[in-house]
N, CA and C atoms as an extended XYZ file, in Angstrom:
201
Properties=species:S:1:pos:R:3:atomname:S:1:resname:S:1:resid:I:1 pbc="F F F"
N       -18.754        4.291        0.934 N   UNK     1
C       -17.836        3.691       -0.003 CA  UNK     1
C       -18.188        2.214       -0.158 C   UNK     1
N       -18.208        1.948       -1.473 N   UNK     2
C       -18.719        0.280       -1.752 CA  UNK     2
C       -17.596       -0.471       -1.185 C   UNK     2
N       -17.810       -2.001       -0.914 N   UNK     3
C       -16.548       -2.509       -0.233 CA  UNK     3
C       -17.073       -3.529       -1.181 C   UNK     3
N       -16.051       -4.419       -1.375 N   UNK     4
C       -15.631       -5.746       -3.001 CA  UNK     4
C       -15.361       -6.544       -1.547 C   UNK     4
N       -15.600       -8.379       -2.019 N   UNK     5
C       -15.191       -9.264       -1.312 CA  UNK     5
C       -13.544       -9.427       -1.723 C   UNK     5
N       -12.506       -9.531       -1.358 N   UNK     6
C       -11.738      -10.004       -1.780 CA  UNK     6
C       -10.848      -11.323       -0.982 C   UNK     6
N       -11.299      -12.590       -2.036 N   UNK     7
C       -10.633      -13.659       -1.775 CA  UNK     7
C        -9.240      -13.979       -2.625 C   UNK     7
N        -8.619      -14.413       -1.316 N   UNK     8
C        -7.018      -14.788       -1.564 CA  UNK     8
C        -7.356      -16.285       -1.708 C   UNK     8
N        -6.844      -16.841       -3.106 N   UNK     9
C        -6.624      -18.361       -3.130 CA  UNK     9
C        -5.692      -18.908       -2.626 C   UNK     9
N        -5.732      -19.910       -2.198 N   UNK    10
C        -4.876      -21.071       -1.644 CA  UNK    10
C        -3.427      -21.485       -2.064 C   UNK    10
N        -3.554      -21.027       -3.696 N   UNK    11
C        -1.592      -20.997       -3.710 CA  UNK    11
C        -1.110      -19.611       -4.056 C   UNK    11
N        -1.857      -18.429       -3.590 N   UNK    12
C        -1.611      -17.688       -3.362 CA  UNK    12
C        -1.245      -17.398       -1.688 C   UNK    12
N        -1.884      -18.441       -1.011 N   UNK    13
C        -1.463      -18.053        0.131 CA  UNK    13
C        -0.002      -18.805        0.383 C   UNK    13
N        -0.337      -19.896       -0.378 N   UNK    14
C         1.115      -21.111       -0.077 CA  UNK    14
C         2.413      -20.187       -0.748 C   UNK    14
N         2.139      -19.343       -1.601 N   UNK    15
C         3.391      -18.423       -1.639 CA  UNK    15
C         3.774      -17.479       -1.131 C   UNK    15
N         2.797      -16.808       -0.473 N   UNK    16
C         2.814      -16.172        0.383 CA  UNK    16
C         3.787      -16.474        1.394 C   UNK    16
N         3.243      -17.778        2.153 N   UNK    17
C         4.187      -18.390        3.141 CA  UNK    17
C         5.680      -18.420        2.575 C   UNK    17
N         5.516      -19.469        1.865 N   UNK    18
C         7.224      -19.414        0.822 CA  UNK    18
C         7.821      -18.378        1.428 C   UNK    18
N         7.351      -17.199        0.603 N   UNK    19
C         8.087      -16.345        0.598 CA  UNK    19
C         8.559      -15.438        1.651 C   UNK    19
N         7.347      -15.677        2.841 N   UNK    20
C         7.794      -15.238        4.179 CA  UNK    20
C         8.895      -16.033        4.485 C   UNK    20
N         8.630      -17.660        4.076 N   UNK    21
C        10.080      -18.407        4.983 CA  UNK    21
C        11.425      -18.124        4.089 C   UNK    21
N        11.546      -17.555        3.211 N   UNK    22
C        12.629      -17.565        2.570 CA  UNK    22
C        13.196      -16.511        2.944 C   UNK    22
N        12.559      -15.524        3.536 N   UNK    23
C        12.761      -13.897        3.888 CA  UNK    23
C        13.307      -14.660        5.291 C   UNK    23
N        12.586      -15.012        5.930 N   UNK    24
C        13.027      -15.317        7.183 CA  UNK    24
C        14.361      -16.195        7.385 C   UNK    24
N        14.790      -16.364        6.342 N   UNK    25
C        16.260      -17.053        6.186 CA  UNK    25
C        17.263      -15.937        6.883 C   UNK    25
N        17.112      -14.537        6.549 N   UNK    26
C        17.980      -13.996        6.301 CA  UNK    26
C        17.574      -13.038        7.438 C   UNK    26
N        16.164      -12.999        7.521 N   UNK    27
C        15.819      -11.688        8.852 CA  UNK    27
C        14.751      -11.942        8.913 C   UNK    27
N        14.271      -12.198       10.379 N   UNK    28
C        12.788      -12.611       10.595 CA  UNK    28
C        12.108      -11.122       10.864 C   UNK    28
N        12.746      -10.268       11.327 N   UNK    29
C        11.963       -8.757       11.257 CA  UNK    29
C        11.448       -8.502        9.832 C   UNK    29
N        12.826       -8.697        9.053 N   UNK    30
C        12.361       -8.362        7.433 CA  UNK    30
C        10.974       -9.347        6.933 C   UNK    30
N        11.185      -10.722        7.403 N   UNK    31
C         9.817      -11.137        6.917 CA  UNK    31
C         8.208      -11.099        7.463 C   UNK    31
N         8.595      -10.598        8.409 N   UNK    32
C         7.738       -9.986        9.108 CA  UNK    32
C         6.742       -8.327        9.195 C   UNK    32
N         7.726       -7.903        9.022 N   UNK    33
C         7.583       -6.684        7.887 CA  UNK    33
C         6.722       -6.825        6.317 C   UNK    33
N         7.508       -7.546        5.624 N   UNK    34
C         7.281       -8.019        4.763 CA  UNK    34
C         5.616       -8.617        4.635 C   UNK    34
N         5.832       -9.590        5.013 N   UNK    35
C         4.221      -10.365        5.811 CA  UNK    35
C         3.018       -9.467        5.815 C   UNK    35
N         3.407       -8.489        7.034 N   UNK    36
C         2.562       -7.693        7.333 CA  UNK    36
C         2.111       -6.342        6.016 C   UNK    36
N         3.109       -5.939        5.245 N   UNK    37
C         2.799       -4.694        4.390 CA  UNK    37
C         2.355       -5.291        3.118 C   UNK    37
N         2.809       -6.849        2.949 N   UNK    38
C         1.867       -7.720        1.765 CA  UNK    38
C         0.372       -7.792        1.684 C   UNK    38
N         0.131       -8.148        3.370 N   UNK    39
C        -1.343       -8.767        3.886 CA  UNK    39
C        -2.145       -7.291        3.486 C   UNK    39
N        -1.503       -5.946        4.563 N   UNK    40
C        -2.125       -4.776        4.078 CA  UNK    40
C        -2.732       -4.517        3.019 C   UNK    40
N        -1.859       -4.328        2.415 N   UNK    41
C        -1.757       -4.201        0.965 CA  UNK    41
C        -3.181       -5.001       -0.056 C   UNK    41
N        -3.030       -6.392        0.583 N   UNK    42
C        -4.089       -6.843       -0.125 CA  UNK    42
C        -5.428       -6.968        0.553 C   UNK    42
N        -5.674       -6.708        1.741 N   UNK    43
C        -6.925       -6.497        2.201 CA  UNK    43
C        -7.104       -4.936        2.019 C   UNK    43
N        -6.051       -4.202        1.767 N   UNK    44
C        -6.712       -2.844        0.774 CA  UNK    44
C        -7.731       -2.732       -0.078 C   UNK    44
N        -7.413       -3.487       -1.069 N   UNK    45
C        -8.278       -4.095       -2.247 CA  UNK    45
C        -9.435       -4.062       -2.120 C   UNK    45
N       -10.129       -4.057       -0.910 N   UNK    46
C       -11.696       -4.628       -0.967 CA  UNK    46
C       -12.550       -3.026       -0.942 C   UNK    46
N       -11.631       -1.909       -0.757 N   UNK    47
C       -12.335       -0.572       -0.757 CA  UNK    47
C       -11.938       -0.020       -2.215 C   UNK    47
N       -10.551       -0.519       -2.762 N   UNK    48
C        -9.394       -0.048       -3.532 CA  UNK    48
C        -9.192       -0.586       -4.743 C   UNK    48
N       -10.121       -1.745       -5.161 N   UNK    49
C        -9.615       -2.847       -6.318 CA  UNK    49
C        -8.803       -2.233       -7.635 C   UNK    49
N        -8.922       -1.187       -7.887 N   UNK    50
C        -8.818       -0.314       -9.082 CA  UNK    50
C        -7.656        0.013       -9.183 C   UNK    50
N        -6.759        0.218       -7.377 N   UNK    51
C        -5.748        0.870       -7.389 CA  UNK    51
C        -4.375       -0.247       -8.098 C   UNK    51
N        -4.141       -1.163       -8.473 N   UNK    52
C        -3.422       -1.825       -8.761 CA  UNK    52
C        -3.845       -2.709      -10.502 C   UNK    52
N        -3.716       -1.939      -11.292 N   UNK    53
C        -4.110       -2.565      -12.865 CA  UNK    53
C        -3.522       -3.753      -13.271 C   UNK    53
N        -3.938       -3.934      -14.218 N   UNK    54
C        -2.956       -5.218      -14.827 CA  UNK    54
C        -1.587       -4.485      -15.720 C   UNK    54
N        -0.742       -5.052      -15.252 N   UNK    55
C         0.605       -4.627      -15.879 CA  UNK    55
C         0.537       -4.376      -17.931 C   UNK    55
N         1.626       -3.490      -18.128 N   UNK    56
C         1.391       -3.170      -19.381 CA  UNK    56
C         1.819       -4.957      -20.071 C   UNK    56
N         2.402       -5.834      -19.425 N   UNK    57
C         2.741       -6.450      -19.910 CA  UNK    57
C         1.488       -7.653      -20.267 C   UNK    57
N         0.786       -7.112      -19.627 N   UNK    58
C        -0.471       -8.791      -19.657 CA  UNK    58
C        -1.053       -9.356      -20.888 C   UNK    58
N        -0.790       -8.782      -22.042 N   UNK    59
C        -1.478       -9.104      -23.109 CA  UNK    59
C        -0.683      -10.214      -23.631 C   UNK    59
N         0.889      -10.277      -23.010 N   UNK    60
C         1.625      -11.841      -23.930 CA  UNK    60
C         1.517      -12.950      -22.604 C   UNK    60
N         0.655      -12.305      -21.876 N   UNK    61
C         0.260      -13.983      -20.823 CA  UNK    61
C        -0.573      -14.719      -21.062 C   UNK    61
N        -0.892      -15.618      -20.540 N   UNK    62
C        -2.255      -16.265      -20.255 CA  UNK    62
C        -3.182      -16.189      -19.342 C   UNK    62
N        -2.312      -15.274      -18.255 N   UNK    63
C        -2.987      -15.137      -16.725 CA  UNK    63
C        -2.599      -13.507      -16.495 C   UNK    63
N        -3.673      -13.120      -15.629 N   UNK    64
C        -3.431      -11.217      -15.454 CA  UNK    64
C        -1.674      -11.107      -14.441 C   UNK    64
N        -1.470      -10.071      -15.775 N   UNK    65
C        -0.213       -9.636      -14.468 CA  UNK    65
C        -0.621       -8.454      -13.835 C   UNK    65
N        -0.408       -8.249      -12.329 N   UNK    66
C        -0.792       -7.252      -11.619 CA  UNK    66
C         0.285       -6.116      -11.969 C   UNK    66
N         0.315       -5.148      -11.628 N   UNK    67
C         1.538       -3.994      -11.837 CA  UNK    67
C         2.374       -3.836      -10.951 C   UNK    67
């Protein structure tokens, strides 16, 4: 199976965080959880890139929406 590099940018990661600490307001299991099935999820990608399209909506953006 081909494997893709996949790089996470830098304010993708800074939201990342965000959004762990904002989760963690309320439940640090939940952001933790959270954290962890995000990260999965996107180091999937590097066997998987295909599995996640650009949303039906992407054509009135300027930037890809994922689905």
């Amino acid at each position: 199976m081909k494997k893709y590099i996949v790089e996470i940018l830098g304010n993708a990661v800074e939201k990342i965080e965000n959004i762990t600490d904002y989760i963690t307001e309320d439940s640090i299991t939940n952001a933790l959880n959270w954290y962890e099935d995000t990260t999965k999820k996107i180091r999937s990608l590097d066997s998987m890139p295909e599995r996640c399209p650009s949303a039906d909506e992407n054509p009135y953006f300027d930037f890809e929406v994922p689905c």
